[in-house]
N, CA, C and O atoms as a DFTB+ gen file, in Angstrom:
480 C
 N C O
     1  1      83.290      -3.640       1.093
     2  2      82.592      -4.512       2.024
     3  2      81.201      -3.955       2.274
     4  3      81.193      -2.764       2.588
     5  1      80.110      -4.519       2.208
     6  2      78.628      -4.296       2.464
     7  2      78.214      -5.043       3.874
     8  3      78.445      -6.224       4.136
     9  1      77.647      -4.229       4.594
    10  2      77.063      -4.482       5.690
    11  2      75.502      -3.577       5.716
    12  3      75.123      -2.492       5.273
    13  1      74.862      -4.744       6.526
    14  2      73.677      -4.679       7.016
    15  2      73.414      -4.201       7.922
    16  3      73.640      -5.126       8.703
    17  1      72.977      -3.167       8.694
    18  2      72.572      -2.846      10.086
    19  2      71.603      -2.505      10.461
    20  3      71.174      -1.409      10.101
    21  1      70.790      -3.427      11.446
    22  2      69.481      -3.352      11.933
    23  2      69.188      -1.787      12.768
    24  3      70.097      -0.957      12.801
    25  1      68.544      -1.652      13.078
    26  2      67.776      -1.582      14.229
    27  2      66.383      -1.209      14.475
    28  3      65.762      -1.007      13.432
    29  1      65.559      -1.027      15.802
    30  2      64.236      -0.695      15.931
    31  2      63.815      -1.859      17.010
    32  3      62.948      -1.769      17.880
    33  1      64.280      -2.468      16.848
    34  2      63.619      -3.957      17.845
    35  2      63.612      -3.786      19.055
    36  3      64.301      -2.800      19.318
    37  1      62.874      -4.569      20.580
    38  2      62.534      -4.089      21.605
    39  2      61.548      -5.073      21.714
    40  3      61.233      -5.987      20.951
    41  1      61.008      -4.628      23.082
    42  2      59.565      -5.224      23.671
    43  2      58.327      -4.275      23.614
    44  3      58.313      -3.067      23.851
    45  1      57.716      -4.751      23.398
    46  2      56.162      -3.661      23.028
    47  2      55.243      -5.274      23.531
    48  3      55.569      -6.459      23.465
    49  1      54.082      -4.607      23.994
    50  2      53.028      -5.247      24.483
    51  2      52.371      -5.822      23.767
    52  3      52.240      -5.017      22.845
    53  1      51.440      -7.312      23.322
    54  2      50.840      -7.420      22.408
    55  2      49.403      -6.059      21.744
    56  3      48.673      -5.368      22.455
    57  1      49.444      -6.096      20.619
    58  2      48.438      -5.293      20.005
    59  2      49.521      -4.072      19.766
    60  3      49.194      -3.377      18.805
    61  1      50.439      -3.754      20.261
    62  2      51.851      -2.642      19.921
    63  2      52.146      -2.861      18.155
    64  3      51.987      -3.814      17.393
    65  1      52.672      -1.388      17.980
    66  2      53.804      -1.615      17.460
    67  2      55.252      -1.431      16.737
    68  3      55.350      -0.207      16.645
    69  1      55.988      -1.792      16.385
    70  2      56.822      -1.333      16.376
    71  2      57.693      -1.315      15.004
    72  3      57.148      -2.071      14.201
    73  1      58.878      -0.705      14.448
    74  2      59.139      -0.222      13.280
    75  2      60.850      -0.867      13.014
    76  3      61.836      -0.271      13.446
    77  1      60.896      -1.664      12.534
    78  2      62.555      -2.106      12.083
    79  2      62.925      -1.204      10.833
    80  3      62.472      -0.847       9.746
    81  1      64.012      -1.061      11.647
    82  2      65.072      -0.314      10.221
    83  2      66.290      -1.134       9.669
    84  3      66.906      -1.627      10.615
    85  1      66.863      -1.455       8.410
    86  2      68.055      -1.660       7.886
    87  2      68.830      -1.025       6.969
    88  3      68.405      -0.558       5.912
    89  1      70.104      -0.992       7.393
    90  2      70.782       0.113       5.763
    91  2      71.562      -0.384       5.633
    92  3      72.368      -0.789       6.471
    93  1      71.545      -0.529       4.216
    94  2      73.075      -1.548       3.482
    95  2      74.187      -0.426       3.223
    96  3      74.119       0.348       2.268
    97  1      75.000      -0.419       3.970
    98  2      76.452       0.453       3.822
    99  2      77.565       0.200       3.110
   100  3      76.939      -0.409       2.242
   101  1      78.598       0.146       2.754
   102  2      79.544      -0.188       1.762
   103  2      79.523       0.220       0.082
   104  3      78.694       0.882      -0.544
   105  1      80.123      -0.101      -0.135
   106  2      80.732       0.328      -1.912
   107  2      79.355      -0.723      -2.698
   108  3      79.474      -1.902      -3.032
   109  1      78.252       0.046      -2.819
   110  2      77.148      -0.412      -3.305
   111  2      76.706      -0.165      -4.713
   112  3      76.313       0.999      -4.798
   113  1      76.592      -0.978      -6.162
   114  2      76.238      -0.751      -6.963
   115  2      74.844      -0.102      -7.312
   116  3      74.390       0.959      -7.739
   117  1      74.329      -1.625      -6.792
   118  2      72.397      -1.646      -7.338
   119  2      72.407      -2.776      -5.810
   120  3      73.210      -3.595      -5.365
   121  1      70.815      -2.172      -5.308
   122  2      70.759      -3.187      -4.536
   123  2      69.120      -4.146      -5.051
   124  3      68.190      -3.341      -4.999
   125  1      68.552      -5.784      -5.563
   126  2      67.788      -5.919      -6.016
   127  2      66.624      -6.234      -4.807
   128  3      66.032      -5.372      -4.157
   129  1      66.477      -7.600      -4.697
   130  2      64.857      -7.492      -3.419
   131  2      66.255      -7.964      -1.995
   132  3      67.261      -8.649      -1.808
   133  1      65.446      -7.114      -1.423
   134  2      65.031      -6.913       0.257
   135  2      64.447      -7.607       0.721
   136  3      63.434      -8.011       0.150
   137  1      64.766      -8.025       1.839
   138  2      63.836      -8.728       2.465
   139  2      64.061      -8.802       4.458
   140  3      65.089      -8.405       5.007
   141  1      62.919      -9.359       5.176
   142  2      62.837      -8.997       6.528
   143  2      62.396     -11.056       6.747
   144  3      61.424     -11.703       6.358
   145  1      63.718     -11.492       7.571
   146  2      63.300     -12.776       8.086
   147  2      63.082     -12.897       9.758
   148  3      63.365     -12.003      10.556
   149  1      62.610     -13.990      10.039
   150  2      62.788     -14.085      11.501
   151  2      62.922     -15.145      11.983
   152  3      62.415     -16.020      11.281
   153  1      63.717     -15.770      13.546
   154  2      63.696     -17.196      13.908
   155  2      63.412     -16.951      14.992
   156  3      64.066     -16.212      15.728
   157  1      62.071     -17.704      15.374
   158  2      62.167     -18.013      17.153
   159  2      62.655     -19.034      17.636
   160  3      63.048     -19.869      16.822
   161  1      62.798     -19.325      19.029
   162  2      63.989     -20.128      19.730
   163  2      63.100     -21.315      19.741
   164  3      61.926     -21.401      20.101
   165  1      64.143     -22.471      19.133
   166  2      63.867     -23.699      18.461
   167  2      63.225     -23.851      17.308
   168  3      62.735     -24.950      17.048
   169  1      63.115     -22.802      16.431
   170  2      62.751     -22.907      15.017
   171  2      63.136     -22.741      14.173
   172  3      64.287     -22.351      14.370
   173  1      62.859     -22.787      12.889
   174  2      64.091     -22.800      12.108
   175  2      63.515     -21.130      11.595
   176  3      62.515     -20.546      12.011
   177  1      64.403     -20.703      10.693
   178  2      64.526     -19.205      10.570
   179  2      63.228     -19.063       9.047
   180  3      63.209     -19.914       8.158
   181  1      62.220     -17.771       9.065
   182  2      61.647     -18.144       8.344
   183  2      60.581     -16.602       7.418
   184  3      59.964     -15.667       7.928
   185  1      60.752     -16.902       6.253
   186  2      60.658     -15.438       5.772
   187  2      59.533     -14.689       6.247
   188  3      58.579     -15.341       6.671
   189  1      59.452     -13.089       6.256
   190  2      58.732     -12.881       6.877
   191  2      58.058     -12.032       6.141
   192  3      56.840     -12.185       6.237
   193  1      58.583     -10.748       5.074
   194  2      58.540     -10.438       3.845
   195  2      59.732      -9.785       2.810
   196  3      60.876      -9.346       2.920
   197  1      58.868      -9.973       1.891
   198  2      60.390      -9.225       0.698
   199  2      59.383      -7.901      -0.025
   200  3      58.188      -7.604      -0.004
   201  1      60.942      -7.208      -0.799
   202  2      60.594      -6.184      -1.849
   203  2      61.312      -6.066      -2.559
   204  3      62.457      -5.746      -2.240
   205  1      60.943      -6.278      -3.846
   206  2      62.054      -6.057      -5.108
   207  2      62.234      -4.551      -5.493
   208  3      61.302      -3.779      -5.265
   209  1      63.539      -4.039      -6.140
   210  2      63.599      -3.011      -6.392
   211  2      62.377      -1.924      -6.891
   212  3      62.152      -0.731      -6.686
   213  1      62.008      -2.537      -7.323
   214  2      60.452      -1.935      -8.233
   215  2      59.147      -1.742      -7.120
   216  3      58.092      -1.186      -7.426
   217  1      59.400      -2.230      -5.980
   218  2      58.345      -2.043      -4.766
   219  2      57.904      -2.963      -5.375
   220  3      57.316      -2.338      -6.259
   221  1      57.709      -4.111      -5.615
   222  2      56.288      -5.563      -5.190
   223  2      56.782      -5.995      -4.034
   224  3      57.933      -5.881      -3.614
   225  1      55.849      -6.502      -3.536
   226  2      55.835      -6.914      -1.827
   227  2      55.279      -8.391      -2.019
   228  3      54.615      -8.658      -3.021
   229  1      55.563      -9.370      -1.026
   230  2      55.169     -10.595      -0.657
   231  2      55.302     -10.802       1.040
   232  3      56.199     -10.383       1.772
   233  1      54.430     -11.374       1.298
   234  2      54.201     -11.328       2.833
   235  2      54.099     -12.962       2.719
   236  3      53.750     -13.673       1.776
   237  1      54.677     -13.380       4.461
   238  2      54.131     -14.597       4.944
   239  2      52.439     -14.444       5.217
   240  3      51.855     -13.361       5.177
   241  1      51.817     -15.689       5.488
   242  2      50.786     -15.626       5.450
   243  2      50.147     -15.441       7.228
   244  3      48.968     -15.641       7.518
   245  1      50.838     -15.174       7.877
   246  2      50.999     -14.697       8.874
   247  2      51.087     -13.770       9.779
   248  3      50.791     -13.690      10.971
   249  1      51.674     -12.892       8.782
   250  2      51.552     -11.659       8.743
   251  2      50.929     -10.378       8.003
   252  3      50.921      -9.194       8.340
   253  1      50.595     -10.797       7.281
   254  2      49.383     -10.384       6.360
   255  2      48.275      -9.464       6.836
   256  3      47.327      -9.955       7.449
   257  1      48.344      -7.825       6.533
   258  2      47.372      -7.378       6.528
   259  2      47.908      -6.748       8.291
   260  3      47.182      -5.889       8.790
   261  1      48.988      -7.167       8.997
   262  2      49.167      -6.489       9.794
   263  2      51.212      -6.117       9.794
   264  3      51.776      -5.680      10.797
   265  1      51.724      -6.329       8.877
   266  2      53.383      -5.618       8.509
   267  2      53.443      -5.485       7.022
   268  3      53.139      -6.218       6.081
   269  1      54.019      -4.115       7.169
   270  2      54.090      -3.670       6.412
   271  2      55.677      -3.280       5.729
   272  3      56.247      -2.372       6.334
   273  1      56.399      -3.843       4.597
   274  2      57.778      -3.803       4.310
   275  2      57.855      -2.664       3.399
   276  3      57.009      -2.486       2.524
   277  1      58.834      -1.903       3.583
   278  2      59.185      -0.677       2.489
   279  2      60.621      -0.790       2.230
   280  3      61.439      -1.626       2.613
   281  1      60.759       0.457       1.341
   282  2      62.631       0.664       1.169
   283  2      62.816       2.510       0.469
   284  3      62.159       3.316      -0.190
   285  1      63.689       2.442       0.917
   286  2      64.081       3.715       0.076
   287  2      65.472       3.926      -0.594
   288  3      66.585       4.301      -0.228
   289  1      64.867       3.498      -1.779
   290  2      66.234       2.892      -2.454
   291  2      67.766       3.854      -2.511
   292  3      68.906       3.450      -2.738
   293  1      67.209       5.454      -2.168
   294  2      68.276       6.424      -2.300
   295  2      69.488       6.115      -0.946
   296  3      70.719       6.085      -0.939
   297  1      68.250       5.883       0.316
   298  2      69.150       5.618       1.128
   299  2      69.832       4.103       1.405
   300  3      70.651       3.828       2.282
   301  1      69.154       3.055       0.230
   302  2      69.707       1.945       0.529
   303  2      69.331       1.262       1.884
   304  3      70.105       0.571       2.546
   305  1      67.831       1.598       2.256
   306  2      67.621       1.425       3.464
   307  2      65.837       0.684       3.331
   308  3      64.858       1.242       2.833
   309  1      65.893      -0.474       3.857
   310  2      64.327      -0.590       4.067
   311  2      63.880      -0.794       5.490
   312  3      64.596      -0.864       6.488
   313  1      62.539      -0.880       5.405
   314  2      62.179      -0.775       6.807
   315  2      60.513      -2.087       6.665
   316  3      59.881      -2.387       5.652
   317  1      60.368      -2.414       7.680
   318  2      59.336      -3.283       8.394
   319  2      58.288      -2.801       9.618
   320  3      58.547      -3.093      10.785
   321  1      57.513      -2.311       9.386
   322  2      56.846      -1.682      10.254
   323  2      55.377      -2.504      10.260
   324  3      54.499      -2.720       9.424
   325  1      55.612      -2.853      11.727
   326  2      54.922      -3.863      12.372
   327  2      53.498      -3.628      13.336
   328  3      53.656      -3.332      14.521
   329  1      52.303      -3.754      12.850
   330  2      51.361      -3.393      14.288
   331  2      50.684      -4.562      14.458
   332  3      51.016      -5.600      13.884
   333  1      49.565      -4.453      15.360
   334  2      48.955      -5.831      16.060
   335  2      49.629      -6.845      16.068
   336  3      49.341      -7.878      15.463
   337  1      51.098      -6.570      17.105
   338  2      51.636      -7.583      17.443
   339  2      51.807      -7.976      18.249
   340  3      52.131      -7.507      19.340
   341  1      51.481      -9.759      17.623
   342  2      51.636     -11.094      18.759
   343  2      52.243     -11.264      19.973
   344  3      52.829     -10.360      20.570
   345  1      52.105     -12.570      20.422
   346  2      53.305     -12.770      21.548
   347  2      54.339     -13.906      20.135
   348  3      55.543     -13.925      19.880
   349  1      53.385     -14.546      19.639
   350  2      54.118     -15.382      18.557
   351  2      54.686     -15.053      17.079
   352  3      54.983     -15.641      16.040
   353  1      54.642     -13.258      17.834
   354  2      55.926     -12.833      16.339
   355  2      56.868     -12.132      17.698
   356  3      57.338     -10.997      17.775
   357  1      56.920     -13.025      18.486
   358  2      58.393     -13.203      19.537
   359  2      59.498     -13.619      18.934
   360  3      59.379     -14.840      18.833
   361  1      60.565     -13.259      18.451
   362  2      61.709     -13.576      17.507
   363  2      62.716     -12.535      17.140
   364  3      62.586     -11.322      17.307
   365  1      63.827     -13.219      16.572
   366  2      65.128     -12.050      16.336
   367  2      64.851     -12.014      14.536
   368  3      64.912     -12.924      13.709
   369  1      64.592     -10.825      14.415
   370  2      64.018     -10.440      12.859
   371  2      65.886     -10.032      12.003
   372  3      66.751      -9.242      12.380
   373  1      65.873     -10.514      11.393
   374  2      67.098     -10.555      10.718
   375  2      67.186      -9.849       9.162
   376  3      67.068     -10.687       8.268
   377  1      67.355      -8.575       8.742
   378  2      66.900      -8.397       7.156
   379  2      68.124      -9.025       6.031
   380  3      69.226      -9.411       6.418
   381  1      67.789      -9.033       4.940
   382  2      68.353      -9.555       4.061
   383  2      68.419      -8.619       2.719
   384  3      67.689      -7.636       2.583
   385  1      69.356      -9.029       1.767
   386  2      69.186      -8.410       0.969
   387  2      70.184      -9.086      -0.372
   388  3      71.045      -9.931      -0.130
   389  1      69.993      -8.720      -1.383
   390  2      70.940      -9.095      -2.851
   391  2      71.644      -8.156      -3.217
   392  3      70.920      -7.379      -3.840
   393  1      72.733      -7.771      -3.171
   394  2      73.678      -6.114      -3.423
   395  2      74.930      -6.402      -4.639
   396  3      75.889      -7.172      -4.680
   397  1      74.651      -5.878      -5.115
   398  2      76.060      -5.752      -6.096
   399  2      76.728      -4.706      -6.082
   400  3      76.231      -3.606      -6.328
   401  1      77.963      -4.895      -5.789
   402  2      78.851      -3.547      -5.873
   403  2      79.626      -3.532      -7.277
   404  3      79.798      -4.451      -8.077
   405  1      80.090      -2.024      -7.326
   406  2      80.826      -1.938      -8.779
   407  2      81.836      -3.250      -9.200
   408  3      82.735      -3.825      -8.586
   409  1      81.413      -3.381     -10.159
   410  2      81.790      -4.443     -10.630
   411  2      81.803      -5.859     -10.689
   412  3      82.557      -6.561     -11.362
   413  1      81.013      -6.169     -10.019
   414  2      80.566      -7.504      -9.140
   415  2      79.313      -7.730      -9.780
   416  3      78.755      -6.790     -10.345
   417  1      78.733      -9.029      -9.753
   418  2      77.686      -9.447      -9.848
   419  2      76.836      -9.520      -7.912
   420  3      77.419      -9.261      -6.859
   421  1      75.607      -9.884      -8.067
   422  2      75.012      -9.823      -7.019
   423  2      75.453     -10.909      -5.881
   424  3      75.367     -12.113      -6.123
   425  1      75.911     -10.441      -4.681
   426  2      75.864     -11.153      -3.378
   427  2      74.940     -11.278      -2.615
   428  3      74.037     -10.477      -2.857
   429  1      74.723     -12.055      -1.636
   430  2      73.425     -12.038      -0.725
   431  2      74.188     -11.843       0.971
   432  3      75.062     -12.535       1.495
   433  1      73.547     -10.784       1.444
   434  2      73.851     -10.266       2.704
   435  2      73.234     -10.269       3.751
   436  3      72.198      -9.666       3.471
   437  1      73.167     -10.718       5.368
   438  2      72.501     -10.764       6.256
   439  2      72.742      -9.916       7.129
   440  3      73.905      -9.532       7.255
   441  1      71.876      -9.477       7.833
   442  2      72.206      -8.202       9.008
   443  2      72.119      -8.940      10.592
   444  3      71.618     -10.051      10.766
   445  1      72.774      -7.995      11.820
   446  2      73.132      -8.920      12.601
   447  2      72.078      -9.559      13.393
   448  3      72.329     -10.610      13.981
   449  1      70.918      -9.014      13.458
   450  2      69.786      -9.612      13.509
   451  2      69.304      -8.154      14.680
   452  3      70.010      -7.172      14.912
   453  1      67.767      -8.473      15.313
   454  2      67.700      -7.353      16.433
   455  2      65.969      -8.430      16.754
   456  3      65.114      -8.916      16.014
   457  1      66.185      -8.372      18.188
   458  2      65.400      -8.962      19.296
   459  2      64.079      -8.175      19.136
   460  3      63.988      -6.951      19.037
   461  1      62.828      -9.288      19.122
   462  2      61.844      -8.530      18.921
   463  2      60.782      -9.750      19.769
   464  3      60.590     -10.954      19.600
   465  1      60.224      -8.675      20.778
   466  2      59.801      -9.662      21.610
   467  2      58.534      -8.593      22.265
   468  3      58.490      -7.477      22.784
   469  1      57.218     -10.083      21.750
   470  2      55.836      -9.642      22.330
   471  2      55.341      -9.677      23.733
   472  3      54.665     -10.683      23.946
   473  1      55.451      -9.009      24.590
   474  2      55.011      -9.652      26.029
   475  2      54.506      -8.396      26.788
   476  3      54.900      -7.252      26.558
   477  1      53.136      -8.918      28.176
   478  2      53.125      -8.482      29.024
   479  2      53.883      -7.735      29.685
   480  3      53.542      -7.337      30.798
């Protein structure tokens, strides 16, 4: 069984910022792209960035130039590290990922999400 587990999320002030962690745990083959989503309340859920095994990165255009996505593939763990942030990257950041365990072809996995909220 593969699980996702967040954490890092919190309240920080706008212009803050702050650092998400995830680690994929379980009977893990190869894990391929990573990725960091988010939904705010009444929206629909929406990517925020990815990384393929090989480190290429893709960012929303939104975030661009201020988050930054990594991984470290030994620990099976990536991270999202976030500065000059909004009140409108107010949202529960959720990571993702594609994992194959021995013998398996690739599954797609969600983590339980973690509260990330810009405010005064």
């Amino acid at each position: 069984q593969v699980q996702l587990v967040e954490s890092g999320g919190g309240l920080v002030q706008p212009g803050g910022s702050l650092r998400l962690s995830c680690a994929a745990t379980g009977s893990i083959f190869r894990i391929n792209v990573m990725g960091w989503y988010r939904q705010a309340p009444g929206k629909q859920r929406e990517l925020v960035a990815t990384i393929t095994s090989t480190g290429s990165t893709n960012y929303a255009d939104s975030v661009k130039g201020r988050f930054t996505i990594s991984r470290d593939n030994y620990k099976n763990t990536e991270y999202l590290q976030m500065n000059s942030l909004k009140p409108e990257d107010t949202a529960v950041y959720y990571c993702n990922a594609d994992v194959a365990q021995h013998g398996s072809w690739y599954s797609n996995y969600w983590g339980q999400g973690t509260q990330v909220t810009v405010s005064f």
